[in-house]
DSSP file (Angstrom, degrees, kcal/mol; ACC not computed):
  #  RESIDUE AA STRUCTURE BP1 BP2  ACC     N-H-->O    O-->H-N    N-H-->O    O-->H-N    TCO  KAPPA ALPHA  PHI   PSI    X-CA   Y-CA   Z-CA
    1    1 A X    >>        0   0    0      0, 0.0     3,-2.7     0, 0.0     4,-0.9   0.000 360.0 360.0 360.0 -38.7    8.7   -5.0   -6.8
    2    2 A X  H >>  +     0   0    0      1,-0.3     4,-1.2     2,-0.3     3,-0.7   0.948 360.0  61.7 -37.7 -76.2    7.2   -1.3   -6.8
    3    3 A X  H 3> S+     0   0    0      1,-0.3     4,-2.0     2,-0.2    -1,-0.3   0.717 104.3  50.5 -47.0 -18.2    7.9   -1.0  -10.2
    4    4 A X  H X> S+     0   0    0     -3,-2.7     4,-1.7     1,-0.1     3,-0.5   0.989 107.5  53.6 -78.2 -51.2    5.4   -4.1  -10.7
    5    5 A X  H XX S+     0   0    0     -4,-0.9     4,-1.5    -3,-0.7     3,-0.5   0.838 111.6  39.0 -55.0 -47.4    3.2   -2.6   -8.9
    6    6 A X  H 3X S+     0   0    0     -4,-1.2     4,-0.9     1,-0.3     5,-0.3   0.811 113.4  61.1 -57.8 -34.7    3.0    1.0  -11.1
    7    7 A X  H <X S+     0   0    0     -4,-2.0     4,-1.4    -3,-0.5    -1,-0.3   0.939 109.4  31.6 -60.4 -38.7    3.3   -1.1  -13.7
    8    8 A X  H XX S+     0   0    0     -4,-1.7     4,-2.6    -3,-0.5     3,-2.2   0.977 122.4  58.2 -61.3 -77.0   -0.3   -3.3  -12.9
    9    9 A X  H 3< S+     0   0    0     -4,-1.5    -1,-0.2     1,-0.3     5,-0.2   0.386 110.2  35.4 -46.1 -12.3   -1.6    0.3  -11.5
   10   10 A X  H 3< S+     0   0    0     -4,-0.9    -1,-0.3    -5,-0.3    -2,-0.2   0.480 112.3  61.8-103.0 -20.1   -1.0    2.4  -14.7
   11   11 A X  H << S+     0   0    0     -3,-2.2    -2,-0.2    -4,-1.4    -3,-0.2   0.858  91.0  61.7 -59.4 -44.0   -2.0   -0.6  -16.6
   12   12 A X  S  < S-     0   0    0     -4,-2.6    -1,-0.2     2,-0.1    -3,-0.1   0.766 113.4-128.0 -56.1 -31.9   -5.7   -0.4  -14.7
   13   13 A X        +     0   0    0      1,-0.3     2,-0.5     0, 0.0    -2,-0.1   0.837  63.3 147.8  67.4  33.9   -5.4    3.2  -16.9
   14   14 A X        -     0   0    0     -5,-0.2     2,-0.5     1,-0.0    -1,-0.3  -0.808  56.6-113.7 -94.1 134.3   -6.3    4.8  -13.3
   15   15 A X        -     0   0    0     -2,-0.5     2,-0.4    -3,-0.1    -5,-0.0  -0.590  22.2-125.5 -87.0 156.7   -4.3    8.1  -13.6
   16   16 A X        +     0   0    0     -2,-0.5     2,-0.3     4,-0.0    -1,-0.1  -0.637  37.9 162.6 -89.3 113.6   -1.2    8.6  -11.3
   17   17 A X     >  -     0   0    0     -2,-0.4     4,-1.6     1,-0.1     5,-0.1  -0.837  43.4-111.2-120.3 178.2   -1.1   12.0   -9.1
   18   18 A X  H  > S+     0   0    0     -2,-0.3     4,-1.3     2,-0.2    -1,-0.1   0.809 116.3  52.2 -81.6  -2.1    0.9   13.0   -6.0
   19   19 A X  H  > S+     0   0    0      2,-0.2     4,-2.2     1,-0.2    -1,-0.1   0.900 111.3  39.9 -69.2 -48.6   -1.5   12.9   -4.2
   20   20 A X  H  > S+     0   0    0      2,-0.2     4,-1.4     3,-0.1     5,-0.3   0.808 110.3  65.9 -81.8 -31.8   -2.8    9.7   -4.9
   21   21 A X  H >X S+     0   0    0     -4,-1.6     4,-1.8     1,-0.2     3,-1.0   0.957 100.8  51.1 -50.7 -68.0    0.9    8.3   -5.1
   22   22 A X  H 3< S+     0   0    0     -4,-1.3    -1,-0.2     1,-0.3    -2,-0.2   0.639 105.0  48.8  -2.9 -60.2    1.3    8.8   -1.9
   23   23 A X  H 3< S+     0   0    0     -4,-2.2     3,-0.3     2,-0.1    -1,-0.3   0.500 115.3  46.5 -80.2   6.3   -1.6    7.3   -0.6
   24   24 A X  H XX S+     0   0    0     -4,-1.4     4,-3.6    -3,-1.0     3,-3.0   0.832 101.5  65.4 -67.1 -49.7   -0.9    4.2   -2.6
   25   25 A X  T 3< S+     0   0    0     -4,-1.8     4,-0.3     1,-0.3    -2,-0.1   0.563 102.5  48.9 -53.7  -6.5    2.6    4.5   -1.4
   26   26 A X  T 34 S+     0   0    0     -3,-0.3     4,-0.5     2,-0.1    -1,-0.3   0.416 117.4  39.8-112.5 -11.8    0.9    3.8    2.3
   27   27 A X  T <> S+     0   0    0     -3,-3.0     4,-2.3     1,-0.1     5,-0.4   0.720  91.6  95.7-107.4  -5.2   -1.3    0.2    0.8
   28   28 A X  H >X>S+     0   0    0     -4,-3.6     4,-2.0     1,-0.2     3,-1.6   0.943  78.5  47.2 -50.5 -58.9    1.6   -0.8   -1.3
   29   29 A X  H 3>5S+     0   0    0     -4,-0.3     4,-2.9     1,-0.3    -1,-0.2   0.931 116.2  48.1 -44.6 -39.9    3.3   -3.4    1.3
   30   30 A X  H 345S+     0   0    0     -4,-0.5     4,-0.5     1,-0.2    -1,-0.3   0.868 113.5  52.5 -72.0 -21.9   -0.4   -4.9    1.8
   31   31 A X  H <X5S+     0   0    0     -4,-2.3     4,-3.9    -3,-1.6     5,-0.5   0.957 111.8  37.4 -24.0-100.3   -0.5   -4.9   -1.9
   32   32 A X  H  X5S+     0   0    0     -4,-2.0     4,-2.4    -5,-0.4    -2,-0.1   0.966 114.0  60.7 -36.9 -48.0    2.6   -6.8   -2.8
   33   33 A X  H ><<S+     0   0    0     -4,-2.9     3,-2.3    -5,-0.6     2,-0.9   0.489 121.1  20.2 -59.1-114.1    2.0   -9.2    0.4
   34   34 A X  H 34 S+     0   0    0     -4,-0.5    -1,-0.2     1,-0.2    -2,-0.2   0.362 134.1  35.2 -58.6   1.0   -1.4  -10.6   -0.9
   35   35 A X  H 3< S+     0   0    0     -4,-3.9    -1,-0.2    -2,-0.9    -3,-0.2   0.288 109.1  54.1-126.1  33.7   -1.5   -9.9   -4.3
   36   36 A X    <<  +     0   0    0     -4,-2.4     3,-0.4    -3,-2.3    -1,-0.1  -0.486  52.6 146.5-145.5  74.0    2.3  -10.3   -5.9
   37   37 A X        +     0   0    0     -3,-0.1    -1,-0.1     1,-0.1    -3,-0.1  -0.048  44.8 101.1 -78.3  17.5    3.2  -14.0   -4.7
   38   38 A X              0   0    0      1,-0.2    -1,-0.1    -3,-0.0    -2,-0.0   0.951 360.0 360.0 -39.7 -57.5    5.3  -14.4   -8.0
   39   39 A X              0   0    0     -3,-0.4    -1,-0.2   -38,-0.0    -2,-0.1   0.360 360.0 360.0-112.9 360.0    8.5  -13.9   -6.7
């Protein structure tokens, strides 16, 4: 499922640092839970 997310999130054309990777890397789960009900 990450890889959906990066995908959606580079999609947005917001650029990717480590910095900012990282602090994604900390909202992903709340991410996936309430917006990636797909799967």
């Amino acid at each position: 499922k990450l890889y959906n997310f990066f995908f959606v999130f580079k999609k947005s054309g917001a650029p990717i640092s480590p910095v900012s990777e990282k602090k994604w890397t900390h909202n992903i789960p709340d991410f996936i839970f309430k917006g990636d009900n797909s799967e």
